[in-house]
N, C-alpha and C positions, 0 to 999 in steps of 0.2 A: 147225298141223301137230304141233307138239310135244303141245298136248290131246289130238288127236286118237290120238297112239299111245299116252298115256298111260289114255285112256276105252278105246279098241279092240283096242289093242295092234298091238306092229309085224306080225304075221303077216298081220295080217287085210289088210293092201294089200302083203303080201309086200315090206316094209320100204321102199314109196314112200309119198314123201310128202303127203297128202292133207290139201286146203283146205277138203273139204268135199263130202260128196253127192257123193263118187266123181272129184271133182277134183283127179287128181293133180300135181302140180310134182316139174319134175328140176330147177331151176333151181340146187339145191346137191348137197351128198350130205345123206345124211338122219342122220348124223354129233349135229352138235351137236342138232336138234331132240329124240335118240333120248335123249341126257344129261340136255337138259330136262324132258323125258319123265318120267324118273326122279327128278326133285323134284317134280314133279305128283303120282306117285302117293304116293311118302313124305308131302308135306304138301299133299295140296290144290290144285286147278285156283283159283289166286289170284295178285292183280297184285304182293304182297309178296313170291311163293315166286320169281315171274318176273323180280324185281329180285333175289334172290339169288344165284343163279344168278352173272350177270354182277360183281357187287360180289366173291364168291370168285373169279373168275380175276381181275379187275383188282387184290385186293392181291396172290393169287398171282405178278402180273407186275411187282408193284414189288418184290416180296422177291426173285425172280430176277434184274432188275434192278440191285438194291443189290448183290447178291452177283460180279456180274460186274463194277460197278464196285472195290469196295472189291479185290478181287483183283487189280485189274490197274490201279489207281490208289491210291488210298488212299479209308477210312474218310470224310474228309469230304466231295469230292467226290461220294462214293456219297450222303450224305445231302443234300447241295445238290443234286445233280440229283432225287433221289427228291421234294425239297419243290416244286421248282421243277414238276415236271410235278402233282403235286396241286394248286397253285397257279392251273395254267390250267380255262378253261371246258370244256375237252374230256373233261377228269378228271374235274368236280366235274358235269357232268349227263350226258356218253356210260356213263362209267364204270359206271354200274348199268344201263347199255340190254340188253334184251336181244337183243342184234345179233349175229352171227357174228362181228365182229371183234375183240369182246373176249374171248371164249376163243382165238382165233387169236393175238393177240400173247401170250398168254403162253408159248402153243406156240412162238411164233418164238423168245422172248428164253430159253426153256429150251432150244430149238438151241442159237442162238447161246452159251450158258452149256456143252452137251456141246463143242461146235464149238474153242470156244478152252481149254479146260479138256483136248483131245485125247482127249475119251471118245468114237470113233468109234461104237459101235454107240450109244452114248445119243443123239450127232446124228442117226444114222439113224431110230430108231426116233421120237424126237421128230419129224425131219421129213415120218414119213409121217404121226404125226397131226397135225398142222399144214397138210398136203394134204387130209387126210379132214374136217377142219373144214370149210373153203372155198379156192375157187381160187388167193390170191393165196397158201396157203402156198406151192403150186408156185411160187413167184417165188424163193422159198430154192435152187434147183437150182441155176438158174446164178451166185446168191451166192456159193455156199460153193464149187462145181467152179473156179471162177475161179482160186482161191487155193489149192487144194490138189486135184489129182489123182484122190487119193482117195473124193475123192464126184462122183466121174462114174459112178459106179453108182448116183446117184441118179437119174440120164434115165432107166435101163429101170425101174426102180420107179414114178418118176413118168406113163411111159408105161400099165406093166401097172395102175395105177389108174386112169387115167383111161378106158380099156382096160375094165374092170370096170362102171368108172357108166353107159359108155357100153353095154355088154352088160344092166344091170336094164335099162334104160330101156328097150333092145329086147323082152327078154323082156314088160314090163309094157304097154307100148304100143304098141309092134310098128313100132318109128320109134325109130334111133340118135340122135334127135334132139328124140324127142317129151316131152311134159310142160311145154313152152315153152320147150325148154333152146336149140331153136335162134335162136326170136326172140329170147329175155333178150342173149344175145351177141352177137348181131348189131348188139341197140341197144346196148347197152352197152360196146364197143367203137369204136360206129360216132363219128366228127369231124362234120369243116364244110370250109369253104372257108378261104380265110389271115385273111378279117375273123372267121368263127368262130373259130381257131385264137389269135386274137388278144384278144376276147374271154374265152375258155378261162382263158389265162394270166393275165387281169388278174382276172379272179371267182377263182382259184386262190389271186394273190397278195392278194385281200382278206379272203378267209375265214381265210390263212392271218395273219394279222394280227391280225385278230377276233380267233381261239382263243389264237393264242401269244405274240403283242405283240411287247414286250423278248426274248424269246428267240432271234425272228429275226435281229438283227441282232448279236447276242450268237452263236448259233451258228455262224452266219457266220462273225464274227472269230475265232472258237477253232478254224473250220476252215482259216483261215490261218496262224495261229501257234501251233494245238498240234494240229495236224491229225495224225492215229495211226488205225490199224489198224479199232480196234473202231468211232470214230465214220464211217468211211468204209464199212465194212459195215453199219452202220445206215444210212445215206445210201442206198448202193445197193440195197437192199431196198426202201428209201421211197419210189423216184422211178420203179420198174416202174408201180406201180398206176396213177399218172396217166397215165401212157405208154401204159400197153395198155387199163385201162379209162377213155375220155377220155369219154363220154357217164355213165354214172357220176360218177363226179368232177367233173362240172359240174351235175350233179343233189344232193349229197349233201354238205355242207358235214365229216360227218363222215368221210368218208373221209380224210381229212388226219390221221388218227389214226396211220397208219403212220409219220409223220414225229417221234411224240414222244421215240422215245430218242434220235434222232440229233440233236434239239433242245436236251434237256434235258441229255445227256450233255454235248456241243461247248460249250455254256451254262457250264456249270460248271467248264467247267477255264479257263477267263477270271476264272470269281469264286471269286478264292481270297484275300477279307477276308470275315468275316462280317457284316461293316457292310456288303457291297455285294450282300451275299446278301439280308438283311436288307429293303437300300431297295428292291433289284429288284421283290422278293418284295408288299412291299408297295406299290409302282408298277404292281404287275400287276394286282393286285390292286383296285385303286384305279379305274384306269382301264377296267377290265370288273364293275365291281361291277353295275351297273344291266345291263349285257349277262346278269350269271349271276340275277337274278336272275329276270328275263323268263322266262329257259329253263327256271328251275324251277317258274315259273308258268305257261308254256306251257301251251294248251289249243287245241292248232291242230286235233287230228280230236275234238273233242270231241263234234260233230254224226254223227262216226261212231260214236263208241260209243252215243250218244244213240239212234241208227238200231239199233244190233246188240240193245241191251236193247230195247228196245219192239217188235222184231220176232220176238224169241226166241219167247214167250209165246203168240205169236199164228198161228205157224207150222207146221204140221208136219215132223216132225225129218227133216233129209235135202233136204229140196226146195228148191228153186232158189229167192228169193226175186227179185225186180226191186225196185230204187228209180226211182221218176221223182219228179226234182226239176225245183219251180219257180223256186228257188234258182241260179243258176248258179253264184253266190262261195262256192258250200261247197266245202271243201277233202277233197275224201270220198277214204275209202282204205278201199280193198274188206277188206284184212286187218285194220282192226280193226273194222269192223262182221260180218266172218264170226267172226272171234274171238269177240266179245260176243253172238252172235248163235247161235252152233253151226250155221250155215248158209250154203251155198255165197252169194255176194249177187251182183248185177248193176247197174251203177251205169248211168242214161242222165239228160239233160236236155233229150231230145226231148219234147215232152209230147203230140204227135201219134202216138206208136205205138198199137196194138190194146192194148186192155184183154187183161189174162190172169191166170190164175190167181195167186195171193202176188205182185202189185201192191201197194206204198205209194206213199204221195204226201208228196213234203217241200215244203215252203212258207215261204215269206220268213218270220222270227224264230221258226224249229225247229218248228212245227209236223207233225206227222204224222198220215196220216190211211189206214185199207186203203182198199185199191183196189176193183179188183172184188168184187163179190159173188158168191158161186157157191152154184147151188143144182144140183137132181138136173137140168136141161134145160142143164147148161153156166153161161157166163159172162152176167149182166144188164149 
């Protein structure tokens, strides 16, 4: 999406955003793509410019971060929470993803920094971009209104945007709903029954293990004995996401990402020897070492980009490509074979459909092969 405005520009789909040969998506606002956008054209449609991106807001969001601890704690805890979250696996490979939610938490902790600092119009205006990013900044509404009055004028703002996406959408598709925005929330929202529910909770409480170790039980106890203000507004920010998107969150091990200040904060006001900052630090360390480095050798859609290069070339620009795979254990993901491909793509592993025009064929150890032939009498 983001190339996409970046090669076309946003006018040309009247600022929706497009997957591809006229494939629009409302599924966000087109916000952060349009930001990205603008490092594509400054340096280049490249996977360096697209890890940039995300690495500028992530230390953006430890230096907001650091500053709202050391103000309203002291100096060292600012710096032991700030290692402590570098320290985890969430940091060290989400950290450069180029995902929505890491220009969104910076947006959140630059609130939260206007919010308890009493610069009303800086919480305001931080918190509409933090809406215009993606959905979960609306989760800041009832945060902050809870505690103070005063940003209950953040409902009709919150409403008059959402209000707004839901009006492009109409205008562009002629459906307050269209571009997928109605299926994406339906499933992403959508539970299970009390054994799913039950499930949910135990995949939640292992991932969150996985990513932050020692910190959980560590956060925990600092929420007993030095429980305060600011880590209990990180908490209650952190614990909407799973609540309201429960299909999500059991799909996406990174969403758990919301939960790192109220970790790393509550974490750190427990360890106040630097010996115990120290052994944590390297306990954590220790014990996900082989977890971080997996992640950064990770090559789970590899066979998508595989797919996206080898069909770019072969294509014409714009047109709907089909995969049919023989393969069924490929882990295919349409966004980064359309990425690497500059084309809308269509994934099946029926191998009984009609031949048709930009046909490929995947095949047991990455093979590919075109499909149909096409001459002036149609499809051979």
């Amino acid at each position: 999406m983001a190339k996409n405005f970046a090669i076309n520009g946003p006018f040309a789909t009247k600022f929706a955003m497009d997957l591809g040969g006229g494939n629009l998506n409302f599924h966000y606002f087109p916000t952060f793509p349009l930001i990205w956008s603008v490092f594509f054209k400054l340096f280049g449609v490249a996977n360096w410019v697209s890890r940039l991106l995300p690495v500028i807001f992530s230390l953006g969001s430890i230096v907001v971060f650091y500053k709202i601890i050391n103000k309203f704690f002291d100096t060292k805890t600012a710096i032991t929470a700030c290692l402590l979250w570098m320290a985890t696996p969430m940091f060290i490979y989400f950290g450069k993803m180029p995902v929505h939610e890491i220009p969104l938490m910076f947006f959140v902790l630059l609130t939260f920094w206007f919010y308890l600092t009493n610069n009303f119009k800086g919480t305001i205006f931080s918190t509409i971009a933090a809406m215009l990013i993606t959905w979960p900044g609306f989760f800041l509404v009832p945060v902050l209104s809870i505690f103070n009055r005063r940003y209950w004028i953040l409902w009709p703002i919150a409403f008059i945007i959402l209000g707004l996406h839901l009006t492009h959408d109409f205008l562009i598709t002629g459906d307050f709903f269209g571009g997928g925005l109605r299926e994406i929330f339906l499933l992403r929202t959508s539970g299970g029954n009390l054994a799913w529910y039950l499930w949910y909770l135990e995949t939640l409480a292992h991932w969150a293990w996985t990513y932050y170790s020692l910190l959980i039980p560590l956060a925990f106890l600092g929420l007993v004995i030095k429980r305060n203000k600011i880590t209990v507004l990180f908490l209650l920010y952190a614990i909407i996401y799973p609540f309201v998107f429960r299909d999500a969150s059991s799909r996406h091990d990174y969403l758990l990402i919301y939960f790192w200040p109220f970790l790393t904060l509550s974490a750190a006001l427990v360890l106040k020897r630097r010996l115990l900052v120290i052994l944590t630090i390297l306990i954590m360390v220790y014990l996900r070492w082989d977890f971080i480095v997996a992640l950064q050798e990770s090559s789970l859609y590899k066979e998508s980009v595989m797919i996206g290069e080898f069909i770019k070339d072969k294509t014409p620009p714009g047109e709907t490509v089909r995969i049919i795979s023989y393969d069924k254990n490929i882990p295919f993901d349409g966004w980064f074979a359309g990425y690497y491909s500059n084309r809308p793509v269509t994934y099946t592993t029926d191998t009984t459909v009609v031949p048709q025009k930009n046909d490929f064929y995947v095949f047991p150890g990455g093979e590919i092969k075109a499909g149909a032939e096409i001459n002036n009498n149609g499809i051979k």
